[in-house]
PAGUTI-89036 format. One record per residue (C-alpha): residue in three letters; x, y, z. Coordinates in Angstrom, 3 decimals, decimal comma, padded with zeros to 6 digits, always signed. Layout:
// residues N
[pado ALA [X Y Z]];
...
***
This chain:
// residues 384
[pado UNK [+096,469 +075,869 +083,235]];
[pado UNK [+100,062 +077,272 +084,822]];
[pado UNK [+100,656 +077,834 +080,924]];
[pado UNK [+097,412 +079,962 +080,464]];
[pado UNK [+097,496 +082,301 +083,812]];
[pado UNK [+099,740 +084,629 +085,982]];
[pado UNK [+098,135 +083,332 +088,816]];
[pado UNK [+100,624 +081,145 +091,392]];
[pado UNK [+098,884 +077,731 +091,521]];
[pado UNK [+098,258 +075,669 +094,006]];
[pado UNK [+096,795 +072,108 +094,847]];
[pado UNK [+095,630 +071,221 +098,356]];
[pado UNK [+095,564 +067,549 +098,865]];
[pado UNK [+096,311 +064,458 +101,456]];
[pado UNK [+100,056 +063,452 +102,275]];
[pado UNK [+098,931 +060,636 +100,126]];
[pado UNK [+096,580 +061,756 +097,660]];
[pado UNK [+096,592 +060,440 +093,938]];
[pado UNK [+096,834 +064,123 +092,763]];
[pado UNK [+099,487 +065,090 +095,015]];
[pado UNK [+101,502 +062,228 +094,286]];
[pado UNK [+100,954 +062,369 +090,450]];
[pado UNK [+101,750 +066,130 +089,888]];
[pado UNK [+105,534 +066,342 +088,885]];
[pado UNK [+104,941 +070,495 +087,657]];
[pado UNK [+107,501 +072,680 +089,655]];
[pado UNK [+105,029 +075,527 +088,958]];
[pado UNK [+102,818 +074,088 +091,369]];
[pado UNK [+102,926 +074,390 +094,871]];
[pado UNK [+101,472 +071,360 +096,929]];
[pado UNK [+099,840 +072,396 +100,182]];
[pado UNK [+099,224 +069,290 +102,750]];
[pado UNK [+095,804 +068,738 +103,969]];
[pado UNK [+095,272 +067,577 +107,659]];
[pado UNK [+091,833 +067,992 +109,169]];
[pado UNK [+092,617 +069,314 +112,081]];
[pado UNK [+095,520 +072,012 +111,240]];
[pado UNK [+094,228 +075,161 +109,734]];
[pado UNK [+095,684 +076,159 +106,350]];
[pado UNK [+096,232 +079,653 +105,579]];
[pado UNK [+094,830 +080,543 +101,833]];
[pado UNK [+096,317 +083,252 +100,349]];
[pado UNK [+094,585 +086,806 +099,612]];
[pado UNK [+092,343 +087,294 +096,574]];
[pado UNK [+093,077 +083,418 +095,905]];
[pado UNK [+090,275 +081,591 +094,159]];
[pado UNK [+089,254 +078,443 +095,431]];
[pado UNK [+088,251 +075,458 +093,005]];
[pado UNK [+086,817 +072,751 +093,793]];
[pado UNK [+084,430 +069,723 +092,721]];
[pado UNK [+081,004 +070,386 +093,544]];
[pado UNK [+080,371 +068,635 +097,099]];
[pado UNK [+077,416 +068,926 +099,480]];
[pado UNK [+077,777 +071,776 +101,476]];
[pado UNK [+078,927 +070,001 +104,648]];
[pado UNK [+081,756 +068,149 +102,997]];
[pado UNK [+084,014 +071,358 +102,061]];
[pado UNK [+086,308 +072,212 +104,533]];
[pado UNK [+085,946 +073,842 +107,785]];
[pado UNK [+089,552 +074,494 +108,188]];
[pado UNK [+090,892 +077,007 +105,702]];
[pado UNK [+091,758 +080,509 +107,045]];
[pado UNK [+090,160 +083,225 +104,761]];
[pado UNK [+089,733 +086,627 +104,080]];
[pado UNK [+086,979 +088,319 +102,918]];
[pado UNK [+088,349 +088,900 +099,230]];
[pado UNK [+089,213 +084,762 +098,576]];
[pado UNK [+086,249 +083,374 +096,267]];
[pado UNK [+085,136 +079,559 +095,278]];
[pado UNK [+084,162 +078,427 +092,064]];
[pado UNK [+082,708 +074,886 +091,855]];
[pado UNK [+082,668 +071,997 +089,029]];
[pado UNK [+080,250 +069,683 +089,245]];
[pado UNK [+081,423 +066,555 +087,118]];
[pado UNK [+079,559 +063,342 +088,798]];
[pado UNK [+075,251 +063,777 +089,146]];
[pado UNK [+075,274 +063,394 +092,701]];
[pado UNK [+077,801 +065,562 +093,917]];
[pado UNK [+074,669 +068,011 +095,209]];
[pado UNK [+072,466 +065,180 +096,077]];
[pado UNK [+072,262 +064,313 +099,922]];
[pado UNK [+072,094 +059,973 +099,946]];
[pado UNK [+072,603 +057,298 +102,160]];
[pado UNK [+075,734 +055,598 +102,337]];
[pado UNK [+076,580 +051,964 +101,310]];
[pado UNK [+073,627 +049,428 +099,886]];
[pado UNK [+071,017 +052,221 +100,821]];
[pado UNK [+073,142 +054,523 +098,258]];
[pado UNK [+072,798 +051,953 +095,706]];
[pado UNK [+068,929 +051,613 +096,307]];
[pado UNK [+068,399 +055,308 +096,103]];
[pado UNK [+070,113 +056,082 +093,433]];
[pado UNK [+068,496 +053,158 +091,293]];
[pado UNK [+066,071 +055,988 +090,373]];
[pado UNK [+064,969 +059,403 +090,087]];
[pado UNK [+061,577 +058,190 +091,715]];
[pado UNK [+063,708 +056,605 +094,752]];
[pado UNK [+065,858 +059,817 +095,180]];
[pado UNK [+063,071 +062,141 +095,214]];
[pado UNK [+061,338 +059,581 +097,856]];
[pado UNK [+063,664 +059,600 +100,132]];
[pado UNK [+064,810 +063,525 +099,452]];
[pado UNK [+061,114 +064,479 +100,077]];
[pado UNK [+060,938 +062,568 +103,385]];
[pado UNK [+063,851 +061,187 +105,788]];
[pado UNK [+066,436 +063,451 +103,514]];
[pado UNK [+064,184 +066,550 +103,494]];
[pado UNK [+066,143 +069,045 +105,794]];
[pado UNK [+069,404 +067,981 +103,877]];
[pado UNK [+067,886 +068,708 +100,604]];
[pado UNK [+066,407 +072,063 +101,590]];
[pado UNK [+069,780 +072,379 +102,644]];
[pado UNK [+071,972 +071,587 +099,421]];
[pado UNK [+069,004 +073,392 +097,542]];
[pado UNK [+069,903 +076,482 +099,685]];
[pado UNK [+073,811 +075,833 +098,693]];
[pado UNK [+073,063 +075,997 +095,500]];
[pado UNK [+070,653 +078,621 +095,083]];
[pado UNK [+074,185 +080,516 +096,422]];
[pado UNK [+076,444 +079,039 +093,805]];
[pado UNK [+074,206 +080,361 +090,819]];
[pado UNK [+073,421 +083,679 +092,212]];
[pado UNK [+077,237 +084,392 +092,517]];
[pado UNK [+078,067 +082,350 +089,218]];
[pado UNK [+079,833 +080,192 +091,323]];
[pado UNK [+079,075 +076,644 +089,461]];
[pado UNK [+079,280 +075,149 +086,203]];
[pado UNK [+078,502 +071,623 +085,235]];
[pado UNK [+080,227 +069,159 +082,973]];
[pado UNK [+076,799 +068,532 +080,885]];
[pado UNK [+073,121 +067,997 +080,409]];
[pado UNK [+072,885 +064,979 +082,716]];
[pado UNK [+074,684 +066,440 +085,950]];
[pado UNK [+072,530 +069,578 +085,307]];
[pado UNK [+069,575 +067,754 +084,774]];
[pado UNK [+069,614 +065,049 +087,987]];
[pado UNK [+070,768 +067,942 +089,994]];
[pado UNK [+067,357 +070,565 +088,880]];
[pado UNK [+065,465 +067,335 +089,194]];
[pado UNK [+066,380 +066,121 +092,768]];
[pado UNK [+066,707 +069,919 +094,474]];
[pado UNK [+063,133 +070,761 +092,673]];
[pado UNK [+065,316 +073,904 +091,612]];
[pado UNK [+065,822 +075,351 +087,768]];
[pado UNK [+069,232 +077,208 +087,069]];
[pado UNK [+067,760 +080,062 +084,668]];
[pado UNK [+070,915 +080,304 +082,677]];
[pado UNK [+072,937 +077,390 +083,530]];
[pado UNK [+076,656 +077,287 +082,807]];
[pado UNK [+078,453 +074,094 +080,808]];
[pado UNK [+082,254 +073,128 +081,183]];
[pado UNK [+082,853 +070,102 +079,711]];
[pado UNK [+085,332 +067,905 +080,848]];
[pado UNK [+088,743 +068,491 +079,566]];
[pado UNK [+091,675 +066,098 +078,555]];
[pado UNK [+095,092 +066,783 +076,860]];
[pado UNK [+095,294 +065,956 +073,627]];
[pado UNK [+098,185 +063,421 +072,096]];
[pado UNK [+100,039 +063,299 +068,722]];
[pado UNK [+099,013 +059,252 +069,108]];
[pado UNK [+096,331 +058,038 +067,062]];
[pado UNK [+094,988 +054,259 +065,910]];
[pado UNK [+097,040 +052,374 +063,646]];
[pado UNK [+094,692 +049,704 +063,670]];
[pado UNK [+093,062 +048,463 +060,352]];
[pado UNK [+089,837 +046,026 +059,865]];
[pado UNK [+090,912 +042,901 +058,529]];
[pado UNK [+088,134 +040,424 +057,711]];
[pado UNK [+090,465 +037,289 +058,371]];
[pado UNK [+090,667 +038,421 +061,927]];
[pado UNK [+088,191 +038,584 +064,777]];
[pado UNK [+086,842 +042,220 +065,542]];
[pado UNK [+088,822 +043,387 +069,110]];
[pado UNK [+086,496 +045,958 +071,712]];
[pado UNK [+087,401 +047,207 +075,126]];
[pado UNK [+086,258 +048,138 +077,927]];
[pado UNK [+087,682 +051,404 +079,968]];
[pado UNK [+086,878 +052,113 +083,445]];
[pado UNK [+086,619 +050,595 +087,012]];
[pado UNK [+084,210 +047,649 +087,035]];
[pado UNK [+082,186 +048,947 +090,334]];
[pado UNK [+078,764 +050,085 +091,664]];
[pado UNK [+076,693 +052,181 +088,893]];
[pado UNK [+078,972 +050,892 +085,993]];
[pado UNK [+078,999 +047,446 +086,379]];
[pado UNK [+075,642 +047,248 +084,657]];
[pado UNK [+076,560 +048,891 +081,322]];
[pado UNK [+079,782 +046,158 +081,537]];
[pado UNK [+077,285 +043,653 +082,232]];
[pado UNK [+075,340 +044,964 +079,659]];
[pado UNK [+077,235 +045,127 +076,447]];
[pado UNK [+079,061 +042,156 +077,212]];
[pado UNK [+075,791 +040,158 +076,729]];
[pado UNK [+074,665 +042,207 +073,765]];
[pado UNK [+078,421 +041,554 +072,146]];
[pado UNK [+077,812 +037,626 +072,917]];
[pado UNK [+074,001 +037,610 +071,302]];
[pado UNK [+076,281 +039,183 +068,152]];
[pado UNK [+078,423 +036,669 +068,262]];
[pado UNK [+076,026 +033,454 +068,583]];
[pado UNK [+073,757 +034,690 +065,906]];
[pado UNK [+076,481 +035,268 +063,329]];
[pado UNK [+078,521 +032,694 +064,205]];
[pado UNK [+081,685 +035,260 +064,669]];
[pado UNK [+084,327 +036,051 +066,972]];
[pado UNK [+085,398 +038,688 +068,977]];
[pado UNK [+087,550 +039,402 +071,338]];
[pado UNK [+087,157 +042,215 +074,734]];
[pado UNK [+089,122 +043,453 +076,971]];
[pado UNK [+088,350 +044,787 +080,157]];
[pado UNK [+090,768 +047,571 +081,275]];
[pado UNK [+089,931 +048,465 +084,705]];
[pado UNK [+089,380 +047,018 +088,227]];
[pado UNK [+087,020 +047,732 +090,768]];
[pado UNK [+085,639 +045,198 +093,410]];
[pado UNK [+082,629 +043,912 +091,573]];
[pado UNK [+084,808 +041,958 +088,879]];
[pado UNK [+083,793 +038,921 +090,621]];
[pado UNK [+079,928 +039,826 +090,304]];
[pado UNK [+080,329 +040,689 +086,766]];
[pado UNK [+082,267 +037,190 +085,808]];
[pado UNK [+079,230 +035,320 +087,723]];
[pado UNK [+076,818 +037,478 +085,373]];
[pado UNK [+078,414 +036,080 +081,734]];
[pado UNK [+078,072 +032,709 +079,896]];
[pado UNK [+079,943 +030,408 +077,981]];
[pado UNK [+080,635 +031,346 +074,789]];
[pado UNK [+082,543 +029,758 +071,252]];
[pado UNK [+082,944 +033,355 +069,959]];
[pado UNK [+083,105 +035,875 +072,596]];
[pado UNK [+086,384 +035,798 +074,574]];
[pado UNK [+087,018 +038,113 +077,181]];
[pado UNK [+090,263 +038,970 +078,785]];
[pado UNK [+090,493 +040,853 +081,988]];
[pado UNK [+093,508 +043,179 +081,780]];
[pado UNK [+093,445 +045,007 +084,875]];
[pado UNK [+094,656 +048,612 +085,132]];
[pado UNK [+097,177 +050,187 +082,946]];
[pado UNK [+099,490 +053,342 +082,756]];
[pado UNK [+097,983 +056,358 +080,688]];
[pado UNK [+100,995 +055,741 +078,596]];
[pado UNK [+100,438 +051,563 +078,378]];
[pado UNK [+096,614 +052,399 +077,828]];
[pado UNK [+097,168 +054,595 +074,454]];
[pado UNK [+099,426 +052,223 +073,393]];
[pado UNK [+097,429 +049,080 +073,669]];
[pado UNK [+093,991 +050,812 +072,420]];
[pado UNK [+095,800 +052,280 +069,244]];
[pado UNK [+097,489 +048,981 +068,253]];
[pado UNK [+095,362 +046,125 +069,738]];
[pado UNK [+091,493 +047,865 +069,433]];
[pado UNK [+088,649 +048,327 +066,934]];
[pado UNK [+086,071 +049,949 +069,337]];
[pado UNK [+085,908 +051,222 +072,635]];
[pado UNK [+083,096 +051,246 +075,266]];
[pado UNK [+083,234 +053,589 +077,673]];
[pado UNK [+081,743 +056,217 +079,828]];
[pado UNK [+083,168 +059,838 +081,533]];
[pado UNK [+086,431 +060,511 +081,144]];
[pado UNK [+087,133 +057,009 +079,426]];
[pado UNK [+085,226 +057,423 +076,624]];
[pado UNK [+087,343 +060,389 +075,544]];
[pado UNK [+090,508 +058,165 +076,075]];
[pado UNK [+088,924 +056,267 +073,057]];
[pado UNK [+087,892 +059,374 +070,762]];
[pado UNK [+091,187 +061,329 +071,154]];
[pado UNK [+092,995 +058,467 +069,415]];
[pado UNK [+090,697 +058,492 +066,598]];
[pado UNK [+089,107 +054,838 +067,673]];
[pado UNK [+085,236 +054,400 +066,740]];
[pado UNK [+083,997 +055,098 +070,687]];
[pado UNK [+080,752 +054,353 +072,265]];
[pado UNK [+079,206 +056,035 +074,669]];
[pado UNK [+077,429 +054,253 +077,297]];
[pado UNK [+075,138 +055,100 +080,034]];
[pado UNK [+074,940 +054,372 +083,897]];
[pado UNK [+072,847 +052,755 +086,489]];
[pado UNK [+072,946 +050,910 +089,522]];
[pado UNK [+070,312 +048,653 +088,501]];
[pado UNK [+069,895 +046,154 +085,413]];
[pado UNK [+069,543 +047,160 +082,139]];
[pado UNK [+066,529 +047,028 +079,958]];
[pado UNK [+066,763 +045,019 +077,101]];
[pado UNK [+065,551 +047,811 +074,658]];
[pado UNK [+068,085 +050,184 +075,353]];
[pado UNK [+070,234 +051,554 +072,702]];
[pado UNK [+073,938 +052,447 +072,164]];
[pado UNK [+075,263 +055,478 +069,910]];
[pado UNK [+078,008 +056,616 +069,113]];
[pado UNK [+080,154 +059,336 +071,424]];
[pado UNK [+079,784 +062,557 +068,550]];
[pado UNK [+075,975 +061,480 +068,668]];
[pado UNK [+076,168 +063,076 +072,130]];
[pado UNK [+074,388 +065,917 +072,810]];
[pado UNK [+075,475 +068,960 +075,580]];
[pado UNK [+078,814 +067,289 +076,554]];
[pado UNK [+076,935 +064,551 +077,930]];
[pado UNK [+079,296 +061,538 +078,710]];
[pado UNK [+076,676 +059,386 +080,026]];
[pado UNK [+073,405 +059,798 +081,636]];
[pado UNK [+071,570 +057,846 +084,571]];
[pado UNK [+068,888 +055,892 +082,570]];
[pado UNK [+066,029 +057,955 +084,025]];
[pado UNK [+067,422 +060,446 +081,276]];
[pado UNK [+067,899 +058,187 +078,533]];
[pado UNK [+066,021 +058,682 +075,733]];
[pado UNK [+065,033 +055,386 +074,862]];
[pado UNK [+063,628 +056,496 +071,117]];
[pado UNK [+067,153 +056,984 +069,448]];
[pado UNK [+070,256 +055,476 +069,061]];
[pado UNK [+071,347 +051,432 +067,948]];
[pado UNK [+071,164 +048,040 +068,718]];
[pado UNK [+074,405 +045,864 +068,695]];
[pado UNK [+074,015 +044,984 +065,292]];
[pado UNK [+073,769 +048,110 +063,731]];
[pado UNK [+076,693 +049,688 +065,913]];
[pado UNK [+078,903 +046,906 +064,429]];
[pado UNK [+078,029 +047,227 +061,183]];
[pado UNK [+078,393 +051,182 +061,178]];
[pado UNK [+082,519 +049,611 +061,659]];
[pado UNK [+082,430 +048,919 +057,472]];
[pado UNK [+082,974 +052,520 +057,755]];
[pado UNK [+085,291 +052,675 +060,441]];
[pado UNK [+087,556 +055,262 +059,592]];
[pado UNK [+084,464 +057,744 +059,017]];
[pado UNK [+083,280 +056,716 +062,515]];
[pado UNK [+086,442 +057,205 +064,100]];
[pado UNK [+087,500 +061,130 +062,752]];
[pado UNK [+083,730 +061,811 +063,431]];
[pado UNK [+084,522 +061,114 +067,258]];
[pado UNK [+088,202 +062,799 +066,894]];
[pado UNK [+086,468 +065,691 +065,769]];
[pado UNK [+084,080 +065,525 +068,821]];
[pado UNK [+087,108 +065,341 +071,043]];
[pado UNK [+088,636 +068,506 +069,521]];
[pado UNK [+085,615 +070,396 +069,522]];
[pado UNK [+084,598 +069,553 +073,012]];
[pado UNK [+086,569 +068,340 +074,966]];
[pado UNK [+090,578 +069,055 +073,858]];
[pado UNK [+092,019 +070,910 +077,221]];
[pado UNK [+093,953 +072,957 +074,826]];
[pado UNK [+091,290 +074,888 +073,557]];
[pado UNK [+088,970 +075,084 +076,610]];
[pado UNK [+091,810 +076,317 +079,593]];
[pado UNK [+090,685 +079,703 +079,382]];
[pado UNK [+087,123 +079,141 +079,355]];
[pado UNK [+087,828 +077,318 +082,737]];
[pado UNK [+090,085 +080,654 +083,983]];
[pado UNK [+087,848 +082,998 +083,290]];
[pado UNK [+084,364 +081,103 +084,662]];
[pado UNK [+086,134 +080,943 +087,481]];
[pado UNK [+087,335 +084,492 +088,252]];
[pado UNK [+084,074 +085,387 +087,729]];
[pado UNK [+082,712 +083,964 +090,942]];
[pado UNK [+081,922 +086,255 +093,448]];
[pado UNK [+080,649 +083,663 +096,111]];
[pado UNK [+082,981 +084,485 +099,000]];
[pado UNK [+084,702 +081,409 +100,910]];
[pado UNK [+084,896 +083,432 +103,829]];
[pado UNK [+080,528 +083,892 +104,098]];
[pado UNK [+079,985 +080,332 +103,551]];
[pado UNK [+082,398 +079,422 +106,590]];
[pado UNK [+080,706 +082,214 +108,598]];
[pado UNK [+077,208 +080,166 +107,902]];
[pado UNK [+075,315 +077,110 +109,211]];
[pado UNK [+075,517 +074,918 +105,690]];
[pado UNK [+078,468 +073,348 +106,217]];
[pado UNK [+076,544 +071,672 +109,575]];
[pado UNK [+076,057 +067,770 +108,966]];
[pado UNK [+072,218 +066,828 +108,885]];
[pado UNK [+071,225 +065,006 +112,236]];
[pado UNK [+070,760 +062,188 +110,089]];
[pado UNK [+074,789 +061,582 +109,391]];
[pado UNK [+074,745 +061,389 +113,703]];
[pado UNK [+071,718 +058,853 +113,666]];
[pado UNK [+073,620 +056,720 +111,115]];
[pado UNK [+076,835 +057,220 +113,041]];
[pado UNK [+074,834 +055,645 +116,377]];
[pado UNK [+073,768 +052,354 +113,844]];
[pado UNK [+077,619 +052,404 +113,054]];
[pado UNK [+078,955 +052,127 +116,421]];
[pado UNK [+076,022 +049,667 +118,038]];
[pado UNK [+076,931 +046,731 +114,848]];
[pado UNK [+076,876 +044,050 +117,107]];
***
């Protein structure tokens, strides 16, 4: 971005906060968040930020009337009011369960975020990363965005690409990207068992690595069986550099979701997209390919699956006898979609657009927590 604006950049963030520690760009100014100390933002600055419910922004920035927001919403929930730990898990199981509990104990909160929103879109304030975040979000606020407004998630592209060849001598080699925890466990979980029903009933091998960690690795090594062909290594995490090396020398496939999945496609590896949910998977849902995706999506919660297309196991192996065709198809998806390169200054100019004003929302009563974060506060404290 510093290479595509005028604009002085900056990036607000904790003493201690992945981003601030990771950014080594002298362009960019780091600006230390604290709760309680108010930071000063700077005239006619534009504020960006991931979409969050109304009542998690901050309280504590000092603003003028001319300083505007722009929001991305790139996870389904970001506008969704839930209930924190196992409850989260439970609610979020289902669009029938969110809408429960949204119509009911979560009501004022929706109303609420519903309200926050209406705001974003009036002042073109928001834009979503694709289909599925739109569509949860509509579906759970019982509100339609007219015209809504896609930015796809964006990732730098690399002059790295697979070196890796089929050879029919040697076992076929898929991995795994992404933390092995809550909603994606159960895609893991998932194509791990399809991958071993492959295996059994051809009597071949293949190999998987898991790149990731996340604290239900334990859970998901309970949920797998024994098997002659399938062997699965647990790699744990790796540097962005160590990852591209490893997936363009060591892999055939990748399975992957979000951002992960384009880790995959960028290096010209055959990449499947997978789906979420925090409960089991049915045993008639599909896979497809990533550049089979359709409005950016990079996943969907399985309410939104459509069930009708896609491919079993078997046929998403044997699309590999024409792996190189598979693999520029989801290059080609990457650089149409999703290469940062090309999208930057769509993501500028959506966002000096917005003419929602930083300075109103502060001045109103949506960033008040719902009684209900109070009531849960009261079970917190009285754990015997």
């Amino acid at each position: 971005m510093v290479e595509h604006t005028h604009h002085p950049i900056y990036l607000i963030d904790y003493a201690d906060g992945f981003m601030a520690k990771a950014l080594k760009n002298p362009k960019i100014q780091v600006l230390t968040y604290v709760a309680e100390i108010k930071i000063n933002i700077p005239p006619n600055a534009i504020l960006i930020f991931q979409s969050d419910l109304p009542w998690g922004l901050p309280q504590n920035f000092v603003v003028d009337d001319s300083v505007t927001a722009f929001f991305w919403n790139c996870y389904p929930f970001n506008l969704i009011p839930v209930l924190p730990g196992r409850a989260r898990e439970w609610m979020s199981a289902s669009l029938f369960k969110t809408k429960l509990l949204l119509n009911t104990l979560l009501l004022p909160a929706k109303i609420k975020c519903r309200r926050f929103l209406e705001g974003l879109t009036k002042h073109g304030a928001i834009a979503f990363m694709d289909l599925p975040n739109l569509d949860l979000t509509e579906k759970a606020l019982n509100f339609k965005i007219k015209i809504p407004t896609y930015l796809p998630i964006l990732l730098p592209d690399t002059k790295i690409r697979s070196t890796r060849t089929l050879d029919p001598e040697l076992a076929l080699t898929g991995a795994w990207v992404g933390r092995i925890a809550d909603f994606k466990i159960n895609s893991l979980a998932f194509t791990l068992q399809e991958i071993q029903g492959w295996c059994d009933r051809n009597k071949m091998h293949f190999i998987f690595n898991v790149i990731g960690d996340g604290d239900r690795i334990g859970e998901l090594k309970l949920l797998l069986q024994e098997s002659a062909f399938l062997k699965i290594n647990f790699l744990g995490s790796m540097s962005s550099n160590e990852l591209e090396g490893f997936l363009a020398k060591d892999v055939d496939i990748v399975f992957a979701m979000g951002t992960s999945a384009l880790e995959g496609a960028r290096l010209e590896i055959p990449t499947v997209l997978l789906d979420f949910s925090y409960s089991k998977f049915p045993s008639y849902y599909k896979f497809k390919w990533l550049h089979d995706s359709n409005h950016f999506s990079l996943g969907a919660p399985l309410d939104l699956v459509d069930f009708s297309s896609g491919k079993n196991i078997d046929a998403i192996i044997h699309d590999l006898n024409n792996k190189s065709i598979i693999a520029k198809k989801c290059r080609k998806y990457f650089e149409d979609n999703h290469n940062l390169a090309r999208n930057t200054a769509l993501f500028i100019e959506l966002a000096e657009k917005s003419s929602f004003r930083y300075h109103d929302f502060l001045k109103s009563t949506d960033g008040k927590k719902p009684a209900y974060y109070n009531i849960m506060k009261l079970f917190k404290t009285n754990k015997p």
